[in-house]
C-alpha positions as CSV (number, residue, x, y, z in Angstrom):
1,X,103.4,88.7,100.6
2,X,100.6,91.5,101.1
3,X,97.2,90.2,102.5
4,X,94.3,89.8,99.8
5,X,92.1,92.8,100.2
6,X,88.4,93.0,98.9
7,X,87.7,93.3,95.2
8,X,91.3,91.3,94.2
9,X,91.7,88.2,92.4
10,X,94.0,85.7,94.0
11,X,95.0,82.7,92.4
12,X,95.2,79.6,94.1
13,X,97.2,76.5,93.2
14,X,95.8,73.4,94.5
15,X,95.3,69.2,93.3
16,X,92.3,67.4,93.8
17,X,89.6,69.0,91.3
18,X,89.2,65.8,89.3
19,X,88.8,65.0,85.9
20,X,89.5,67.8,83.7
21,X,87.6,68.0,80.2
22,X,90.8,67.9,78.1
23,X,93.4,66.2,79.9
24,X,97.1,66.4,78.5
25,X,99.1,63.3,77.8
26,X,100.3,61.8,81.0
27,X,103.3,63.8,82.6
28,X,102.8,66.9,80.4
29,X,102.6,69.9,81.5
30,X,99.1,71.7,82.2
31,X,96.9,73.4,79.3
32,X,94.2,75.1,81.0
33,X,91.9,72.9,80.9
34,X,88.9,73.2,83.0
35,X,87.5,70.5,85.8
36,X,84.3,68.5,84.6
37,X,82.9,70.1,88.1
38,X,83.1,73.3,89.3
39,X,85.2,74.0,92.6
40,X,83.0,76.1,94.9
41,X,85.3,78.2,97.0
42,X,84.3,80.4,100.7
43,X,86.6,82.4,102.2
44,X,85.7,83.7,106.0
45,X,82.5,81.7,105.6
46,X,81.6,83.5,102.7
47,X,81.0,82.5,99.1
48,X,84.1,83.6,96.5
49,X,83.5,84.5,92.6
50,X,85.7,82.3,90.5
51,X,86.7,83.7,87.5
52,X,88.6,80.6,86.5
53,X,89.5,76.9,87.7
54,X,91.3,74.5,85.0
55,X,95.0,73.1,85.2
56,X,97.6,75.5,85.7
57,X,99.7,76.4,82.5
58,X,103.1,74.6,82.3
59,X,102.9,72.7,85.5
60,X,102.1,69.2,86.0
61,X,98.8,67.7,87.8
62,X,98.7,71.0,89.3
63,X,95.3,72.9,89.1
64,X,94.4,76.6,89.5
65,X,91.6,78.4,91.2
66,X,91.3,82.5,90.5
67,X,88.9,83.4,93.2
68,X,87.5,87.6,93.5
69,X,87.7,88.2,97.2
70,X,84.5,89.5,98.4
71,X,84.8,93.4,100.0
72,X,84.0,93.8,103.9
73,X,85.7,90.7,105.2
74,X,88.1,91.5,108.6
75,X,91.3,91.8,108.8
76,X,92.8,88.7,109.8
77,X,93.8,85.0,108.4
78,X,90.7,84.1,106.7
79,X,90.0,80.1,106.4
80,X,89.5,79.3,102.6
81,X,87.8,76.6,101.5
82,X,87.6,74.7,98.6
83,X,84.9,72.2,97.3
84,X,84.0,70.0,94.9
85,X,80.9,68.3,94.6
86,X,79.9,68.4,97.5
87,X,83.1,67.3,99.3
88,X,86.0,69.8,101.0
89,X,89.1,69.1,99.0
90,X,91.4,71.9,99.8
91,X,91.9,74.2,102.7
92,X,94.0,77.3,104.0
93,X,94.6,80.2,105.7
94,X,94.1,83.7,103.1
95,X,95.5,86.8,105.5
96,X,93.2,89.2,104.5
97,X,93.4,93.1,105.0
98,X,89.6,95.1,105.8
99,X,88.5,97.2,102.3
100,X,89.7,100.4,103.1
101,X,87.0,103.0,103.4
102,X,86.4,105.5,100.5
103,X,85.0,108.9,100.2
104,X,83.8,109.9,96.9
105,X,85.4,113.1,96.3
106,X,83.8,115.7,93.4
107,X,86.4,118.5,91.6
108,X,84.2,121.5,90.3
109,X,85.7,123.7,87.7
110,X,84.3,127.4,87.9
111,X,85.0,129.0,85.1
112,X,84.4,132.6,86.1
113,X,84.8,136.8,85.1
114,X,87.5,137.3,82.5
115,X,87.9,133.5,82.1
116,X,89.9,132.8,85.1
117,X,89.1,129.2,86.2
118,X,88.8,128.1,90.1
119,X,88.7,124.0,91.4
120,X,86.8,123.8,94.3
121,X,86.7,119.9,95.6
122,X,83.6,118.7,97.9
123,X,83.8,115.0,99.7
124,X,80.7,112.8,100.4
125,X,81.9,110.9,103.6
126,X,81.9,107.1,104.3
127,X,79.0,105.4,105.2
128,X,76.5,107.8,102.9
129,X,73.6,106.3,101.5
130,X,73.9,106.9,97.6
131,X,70.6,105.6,96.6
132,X,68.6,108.1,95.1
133,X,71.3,110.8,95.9
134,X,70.8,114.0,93.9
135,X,73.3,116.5,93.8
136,X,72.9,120.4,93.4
137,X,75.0,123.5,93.0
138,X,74.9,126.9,93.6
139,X,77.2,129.1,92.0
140,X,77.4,132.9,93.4
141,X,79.5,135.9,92.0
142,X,81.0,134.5,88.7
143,X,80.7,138.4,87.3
144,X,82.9,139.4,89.9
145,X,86.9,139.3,89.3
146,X,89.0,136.6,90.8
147,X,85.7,135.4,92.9
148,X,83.4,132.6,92.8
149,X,81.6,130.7,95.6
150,X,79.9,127.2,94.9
151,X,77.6,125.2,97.3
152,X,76.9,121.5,97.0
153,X,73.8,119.7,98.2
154,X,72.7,123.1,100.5
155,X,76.2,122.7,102.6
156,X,78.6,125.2,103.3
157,X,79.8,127.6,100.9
158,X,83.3,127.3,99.5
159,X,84.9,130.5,98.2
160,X,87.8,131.1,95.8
């Protein structure tokens, strides 16, 4: 088993969600149907997204709970919760690994003298504030063969 990381949908089987609004015959398998109230779930103290609760498919008295782990949780076992109005029904232990960090990377294609082409990459690091971001180039010496240099944002130059 890999531990849940932020932005994933993990499914959780669990009983105790009550009546459901279609219930199958007794001792026949689950068909999806969906609790008359709906499970809140937290995991690490923090609210989860359900994007569906019913009875799981084929399996009897058995329900399931798809829950969207939030990002920016720690690494660790995370306690996970699960309600019902108003009352604590279910609860567990969700290892959880950190959302890696990204950095946005940008490819560039010059297309330069003669029609020779050049990729030049530039990388906006972690942590940069991407509201109201505007991005710029500079482009020097596409007449000259085999050369090109591009600038992003009024950083360094890179040359091909």
């Amino acid at each position: 088993m890999h531990p849940a990381v932020g932005g994933e949908t993990v499914l959780i089987d669990c009983t105790g969600l009550g009546a459901v609004s279609s219930p199958p015959a007794d001792g026949e398998p689950g068909n999806s149907s969906r609790p008359v109230a709906t499970p809140a779930v937290t995991i690490g103290g923090a609210p989860g997204t359900v994007s569906f609760r019913g009875l799981a498919p084929g399996f009897v008295g058995l329900n399931q709970v798809n829950v969207v782990i939030l990002s920016g949780l720690a690494s660790d076992d995370q306690p996970v919760s699960i309600s019902t109005a108003g009352s604590q029904i279910n609860s567990a232990l969700l290892p959880v690994q950190e959302t890696p960090a990204k950095i946005m990377t940008l490819p560039i294609e010059v297309i330069g003298y003669n029609r020779t082409t050049a990729w030049v990459s530039f990388s906006i690091p972690t942590g940069t504030n991407l509201n109201g971001l505007s991005l710029w180039l500079k482009i020097h010496g596409l007449r000259s063969q085999n050369q090109a240099s591009v600038q992003l944002n009024g950083g360094p130059w890179a040359a091909h």
